[in-house]
N, C-alpha and C positions, 0 to 999 in steps of 0.2 A: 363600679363598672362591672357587669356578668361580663362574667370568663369564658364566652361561646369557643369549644371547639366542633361540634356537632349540628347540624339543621337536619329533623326532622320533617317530611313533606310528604302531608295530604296530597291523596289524586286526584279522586271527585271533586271538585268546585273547586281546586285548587291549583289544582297542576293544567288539569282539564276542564273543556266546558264541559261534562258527561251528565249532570243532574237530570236535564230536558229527556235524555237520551234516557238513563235509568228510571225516567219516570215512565216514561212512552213503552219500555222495555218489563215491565211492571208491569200495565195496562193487559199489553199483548199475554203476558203470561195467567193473568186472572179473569180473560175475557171467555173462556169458559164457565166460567164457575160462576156468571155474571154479574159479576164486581167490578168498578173501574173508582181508581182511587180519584180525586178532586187536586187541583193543585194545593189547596188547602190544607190538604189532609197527606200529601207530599212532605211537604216543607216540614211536619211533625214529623216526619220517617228519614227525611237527610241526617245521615251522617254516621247512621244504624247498618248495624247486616242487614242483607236482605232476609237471611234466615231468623231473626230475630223480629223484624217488620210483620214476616209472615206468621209468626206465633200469633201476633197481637192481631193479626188481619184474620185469623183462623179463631182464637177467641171473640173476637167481635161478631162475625158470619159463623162459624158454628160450620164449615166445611167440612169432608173428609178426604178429600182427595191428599196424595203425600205431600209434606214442605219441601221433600227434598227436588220431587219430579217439579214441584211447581221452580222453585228455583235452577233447576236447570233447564225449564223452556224461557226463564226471565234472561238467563246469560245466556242462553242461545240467541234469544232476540236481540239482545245487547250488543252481542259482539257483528251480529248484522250491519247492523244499524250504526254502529262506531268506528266499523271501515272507511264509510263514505261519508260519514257528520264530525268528526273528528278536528276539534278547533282548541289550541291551548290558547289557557287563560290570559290575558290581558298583563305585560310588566312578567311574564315566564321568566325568558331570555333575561332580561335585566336582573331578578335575583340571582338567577345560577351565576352569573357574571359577577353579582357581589359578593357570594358562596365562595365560587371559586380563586378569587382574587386576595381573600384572607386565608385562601387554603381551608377551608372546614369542610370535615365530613360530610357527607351527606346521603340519607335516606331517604326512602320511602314508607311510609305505614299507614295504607289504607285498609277499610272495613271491605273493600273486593278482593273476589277472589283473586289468584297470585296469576294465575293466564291470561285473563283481563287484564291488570296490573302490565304488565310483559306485553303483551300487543300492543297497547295505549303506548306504553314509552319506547318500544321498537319503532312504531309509525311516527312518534315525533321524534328518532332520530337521540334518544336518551339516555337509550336503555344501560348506555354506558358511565353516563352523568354520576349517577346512587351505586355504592358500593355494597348496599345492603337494602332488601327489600324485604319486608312482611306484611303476611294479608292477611286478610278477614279468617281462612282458612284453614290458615297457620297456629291460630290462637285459640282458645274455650269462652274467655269469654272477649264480646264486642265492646265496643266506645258504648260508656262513657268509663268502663274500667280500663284501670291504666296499663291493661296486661302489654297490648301492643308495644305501647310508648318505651315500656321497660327491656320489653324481649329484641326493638332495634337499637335503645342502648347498650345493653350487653351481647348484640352482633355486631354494632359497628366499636366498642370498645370504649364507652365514655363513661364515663357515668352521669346519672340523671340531671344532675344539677349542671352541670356544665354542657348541657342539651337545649337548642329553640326549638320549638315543633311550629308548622306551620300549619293553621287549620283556618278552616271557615266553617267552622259548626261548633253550637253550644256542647256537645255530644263530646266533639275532639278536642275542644277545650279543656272541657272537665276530666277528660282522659290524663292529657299533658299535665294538666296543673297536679294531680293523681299521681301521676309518676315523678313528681318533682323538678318537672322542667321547667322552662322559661316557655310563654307561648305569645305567639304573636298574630291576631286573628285577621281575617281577611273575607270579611263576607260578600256571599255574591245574592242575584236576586233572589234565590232559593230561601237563602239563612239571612239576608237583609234585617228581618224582625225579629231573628232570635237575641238572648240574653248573651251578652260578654262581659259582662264584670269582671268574671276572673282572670281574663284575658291580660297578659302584661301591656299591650299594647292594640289598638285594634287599627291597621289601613282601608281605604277605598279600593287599594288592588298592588297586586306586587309591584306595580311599578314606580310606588313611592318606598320598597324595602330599600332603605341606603344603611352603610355601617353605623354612621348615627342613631340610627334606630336598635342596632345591637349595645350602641358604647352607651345610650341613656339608660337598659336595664339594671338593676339594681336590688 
């Protein structure tokens, strides 16, 4: 039986519905430059910095305008757009309810930045929920390295191994399992097709996360 006392949890596609939004929020930002990414070509960029997305978008188009200004007209658009569209995931409440009910830690580690992060779980009424929070911002490098994973283990005080992370992307998978955790994947339409192998476990959506599902790792 893994000895959970910590849950790690993804925002984007996980905590939140935000993908749709950071796709559209994306768009807006490189519809200068006249680029418009495809959902197709989305779903390869979930789960990434956006500053990291934007390398590979600026290697491909051959742009010069800055990564950085572009990324902050993409969080501008974002945080527009996630005041008024702002819908958590499907089986939310029902984890944190299983979370909280064994008593386990619990955090946040997503690839957005930490003000995003903060609003998103202000507006659901959260922000209190995770004890510890770290973003895309906070860290050098992004998912699929395991920096994140490790730096909310040694914030919230656990060590790796006795840590679940909760993700929906190949990207945060590979991160967790990186940092030596337990990971338990949860894909949404976005990451539907991507690869979980590594995954210890993979659901349809939090709402079948039961202690069961913690007491079968191993």
């Amino acid at each position: 039986m893994a000895n959970i006392e910590a849950v790690i949890f993804d925002l984007d596609g996980l905590i939140v519905d935000s993908e749709p939004i950071q796709w559209r929020a994306m768009n807006i930002a490189l519809q200068p430059l006249g680029i418009q990414i495809t959902e197709s070509e989305w779903i390869e960029m979930v789960g990434r910095k956006t500053i990291d997305n934007l390398k590979s978008l600026k290697k491909k188009h051959g742009f010069e305008k800055s990564l950085t200004e572009i990324e902050g007209t993409k969080n501008e658009a974002y945080r527009k757009i996630i005041m008024t569209e702002l819908k958590p995931m499907p089986g939310l409440t029902h984890a944190l309810n299983v979370c909280g009910k064994r008593q386990l830690r619990m955090a946040v580690a997503s690839s957005s930045v930490r003000t995003d992060i903060e609003v998103i779980l202000q507006s659901l009424g959260l922000l209190d929920e995770f004890e510890v929070i770290i973003s895309g911002d906070q860290v050098k490098e992004g998912k699929p390295h395991p920096e994140i994973f490790l730096g909310a283990a040694r914030l919230v005080g656990i060590e790796p191994a006795h840590c679940l992370a909760l993700e929906d992307t190949t990207y945060g998978v590979a991160a967790a399992k990186a940092a030596g955790m337990y990971c338990i994947a949860v894909p949404n339409r976005f990451t539907a097709n991507q690869g979980f192998d590594q995954a210890d476990l993979v659901l349809d959506s939090l709402a079948q996360f039961e202690l069961d599902a913690l007491a079968a790792l191993s």
